[in-house]
N, C-alpha and C positions, 0 to 999 in steps of 0.2 A: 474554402481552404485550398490552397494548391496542392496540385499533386504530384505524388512521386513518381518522376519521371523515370524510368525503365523499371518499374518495378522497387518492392523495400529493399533499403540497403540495409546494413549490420551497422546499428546504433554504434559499434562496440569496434569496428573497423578503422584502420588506420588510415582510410578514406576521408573520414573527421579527424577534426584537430581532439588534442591530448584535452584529457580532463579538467588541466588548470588553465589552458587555454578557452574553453569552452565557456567557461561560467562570465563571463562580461559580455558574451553571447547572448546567453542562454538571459544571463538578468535583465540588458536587451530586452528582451523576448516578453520578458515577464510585466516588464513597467509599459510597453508596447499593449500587452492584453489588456492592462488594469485599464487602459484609458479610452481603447478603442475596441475592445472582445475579440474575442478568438476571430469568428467568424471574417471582421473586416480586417484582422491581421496580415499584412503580407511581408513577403523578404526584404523587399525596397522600405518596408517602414521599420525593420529593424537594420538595415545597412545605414540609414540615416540615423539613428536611435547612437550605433556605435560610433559612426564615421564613416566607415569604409564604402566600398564598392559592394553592390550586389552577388557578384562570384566570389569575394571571399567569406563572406557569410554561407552561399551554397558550400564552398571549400571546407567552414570550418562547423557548421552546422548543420549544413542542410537544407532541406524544404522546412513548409509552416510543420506538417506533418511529426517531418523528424525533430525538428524544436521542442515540440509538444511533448515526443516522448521522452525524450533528454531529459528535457524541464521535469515532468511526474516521476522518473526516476531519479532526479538529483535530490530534489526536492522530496522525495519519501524517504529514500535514507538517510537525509539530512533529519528528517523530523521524527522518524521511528525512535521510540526511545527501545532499551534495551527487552528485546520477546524472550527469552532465556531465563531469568532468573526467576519467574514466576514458579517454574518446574520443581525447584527443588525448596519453597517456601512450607512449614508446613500447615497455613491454609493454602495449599497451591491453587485448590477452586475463587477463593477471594481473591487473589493474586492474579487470575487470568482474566477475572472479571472487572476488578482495578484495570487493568493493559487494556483490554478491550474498548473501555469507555473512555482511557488516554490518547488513544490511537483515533479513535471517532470523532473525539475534540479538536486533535491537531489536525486531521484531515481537514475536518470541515471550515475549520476557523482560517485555513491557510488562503490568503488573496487572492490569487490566478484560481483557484478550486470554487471557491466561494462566488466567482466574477461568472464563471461559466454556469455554475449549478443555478445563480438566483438571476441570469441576464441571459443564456444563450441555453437552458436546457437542452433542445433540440440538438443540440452538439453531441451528450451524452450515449446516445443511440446509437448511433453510426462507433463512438467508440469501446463499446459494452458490446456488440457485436460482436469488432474487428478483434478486440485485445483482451477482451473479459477473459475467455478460455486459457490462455496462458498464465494468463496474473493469477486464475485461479490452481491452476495444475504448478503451478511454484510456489505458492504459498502452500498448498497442501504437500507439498514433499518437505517441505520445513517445519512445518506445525509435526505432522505427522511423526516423528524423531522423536521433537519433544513430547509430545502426548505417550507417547510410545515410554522414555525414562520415566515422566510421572505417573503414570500405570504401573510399574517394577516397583516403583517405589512405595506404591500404595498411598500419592498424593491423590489420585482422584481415583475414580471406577471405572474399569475394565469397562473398555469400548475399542471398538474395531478405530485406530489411531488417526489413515486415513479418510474414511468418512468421516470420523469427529471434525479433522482438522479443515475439510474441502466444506463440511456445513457450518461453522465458524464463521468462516472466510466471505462465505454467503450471507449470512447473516451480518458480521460487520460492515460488509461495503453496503448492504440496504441502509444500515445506520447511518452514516455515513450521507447517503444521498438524498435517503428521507427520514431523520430522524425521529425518533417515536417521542412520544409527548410526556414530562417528566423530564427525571432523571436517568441517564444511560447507561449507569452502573443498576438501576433498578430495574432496568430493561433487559439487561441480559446476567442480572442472579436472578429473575424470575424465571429465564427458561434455561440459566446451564448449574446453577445447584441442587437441583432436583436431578439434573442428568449425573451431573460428576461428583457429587457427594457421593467418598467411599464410606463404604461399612465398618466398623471398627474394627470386626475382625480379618476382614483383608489388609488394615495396614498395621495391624499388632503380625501378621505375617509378613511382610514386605519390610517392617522390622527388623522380623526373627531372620530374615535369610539376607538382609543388607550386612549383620552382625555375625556372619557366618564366614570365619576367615579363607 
C-alpha cells in the first residue's frame, strides 16, 4: 500500500475534493479492490479505472491509504441503518440486539470488506492498530447518549453507559471479523439480555417519573 506522503492528511480537508465529487473516485477505488485486493492496489490503477491522470486522483482523493478510509467511511454510513430508535422501543433489549446483528450482516456481506477479510486478512492488522482506537472512542461517545436515555427510561439496566457502549462496540466488530457460529442475534441475546434485562420494578419507576409533569 502506498504511503502517506508528509504524514496523514484531514480525510475531511478542502485539500480533497467535495463529497459528490469523491464517490466516482472512491467506486473507482472499490471495483479496482474487487478485482485486484487491496494490497496490489495502486493510484495509477484507479486514474486508469476513472480516466484521468494520476495527480488528480492524488488531488481529489488522495493516496491508497486515504482511499481506503474514505471508502469505510462512505460506505458505513451508507449502510448503518438507523442506531437510535432501538432506545426508546419498549423491548429496547431485543431492539439492540435486532441492530447489532443487522449491523454485523451488512458489514460483513459488503464486497470491498468481504474481499479483504477472506483474500488479504493480513491487511487487517496494520488497520485495527492504526484506526481501531478512534473508531472505538467514537462510537463509544454515541452509544454512550443512548444507553444513557434508555437507562432513564428504564428500557434496559442500569450500567455505567460508557463502558456498556465501548464493550458493545468491541464485541460487534469481533462479529463482524469473526463471526460466531449460528445465528448473530443469538449470539449476542446470549450475552446482552441477561446483562440489560431491567427489573420490573425499575421501569414501573422510570414510568412513574417519565409521567411526572
Amino acid at each position: 500500500m502506498e504511503p502517506v506522503q508528509g504524514g496523514r492528511r484531514d480525510l475531511l480537508s478542502p485539500a480533497l475534493g467535495g463529497a459528490d465529487e469523491r464517490d466516482r473516485y472512491l467506486d473507482a477505488f472499490a471495483r479496482v479492490i474487487r478485482r485486484h485486493g487491496l494490497s496490489r492496489t495502486r493510484v495509477r490503477d484507479v486514474a486508469e479505472e476513472v480516466g484521468v491522470s494520476r495527480v488528480t486522483v492524488y488531488r481529489q482523493v488522495g493516496t491508497v491509504r486515504e482511499m481506503t478510509m474514505l471508502l469505510l467511511d462512505r460506505e458505513w454510513r451508507r449502510l448503518l441503518p438507523d442506531v437510535t430508535g432501538w432506545a426508546s422501543k419498549d423491548d429496547a433489549v431485543g431492539a439492540l440486539i435486532d441492530l447489532l446483528a443487522q449491523i454485523a450482516v451488512l458489514a460483513r456481506s459488503h464486497p470491498v470488506l468481504e474481499k479483504i477479510i477472506v483474500d488479504e486478512p493480513q491487511l487487517l492488522g496494520p488497520y485495527l492498530v492504526r484506526e481501531l482506537p478512534k473508531v472505538l472512542e467514537e462510537s463509544a461517545a454515541v452509544g454512550a447518549a443512548l444507553f444513557s436515555t434508555a437507562i432513564e427510561r428504564g428500557r434496559i439496566a442500569a450500567r455505567d453507559p460508557r463502558r456498556l457502549a465501548d464493550w458493545i462496540a468491541r464485541v460487534l466488530l469481533t462479529a463482524v471479523i469473526a463471526p460466531p457460529d449460528g445465528s448473530l442475534s443469538a449470539f449476542f441475546d446470549a450475552g446482552l439480555r441477561p446483562l440489560l434485562e431491567p427489573d420490573a420494578a425499575s421501569s414501573r419507576r422510570a414510568r412513574a417519573r417519565a409521567q411526572v409533569p
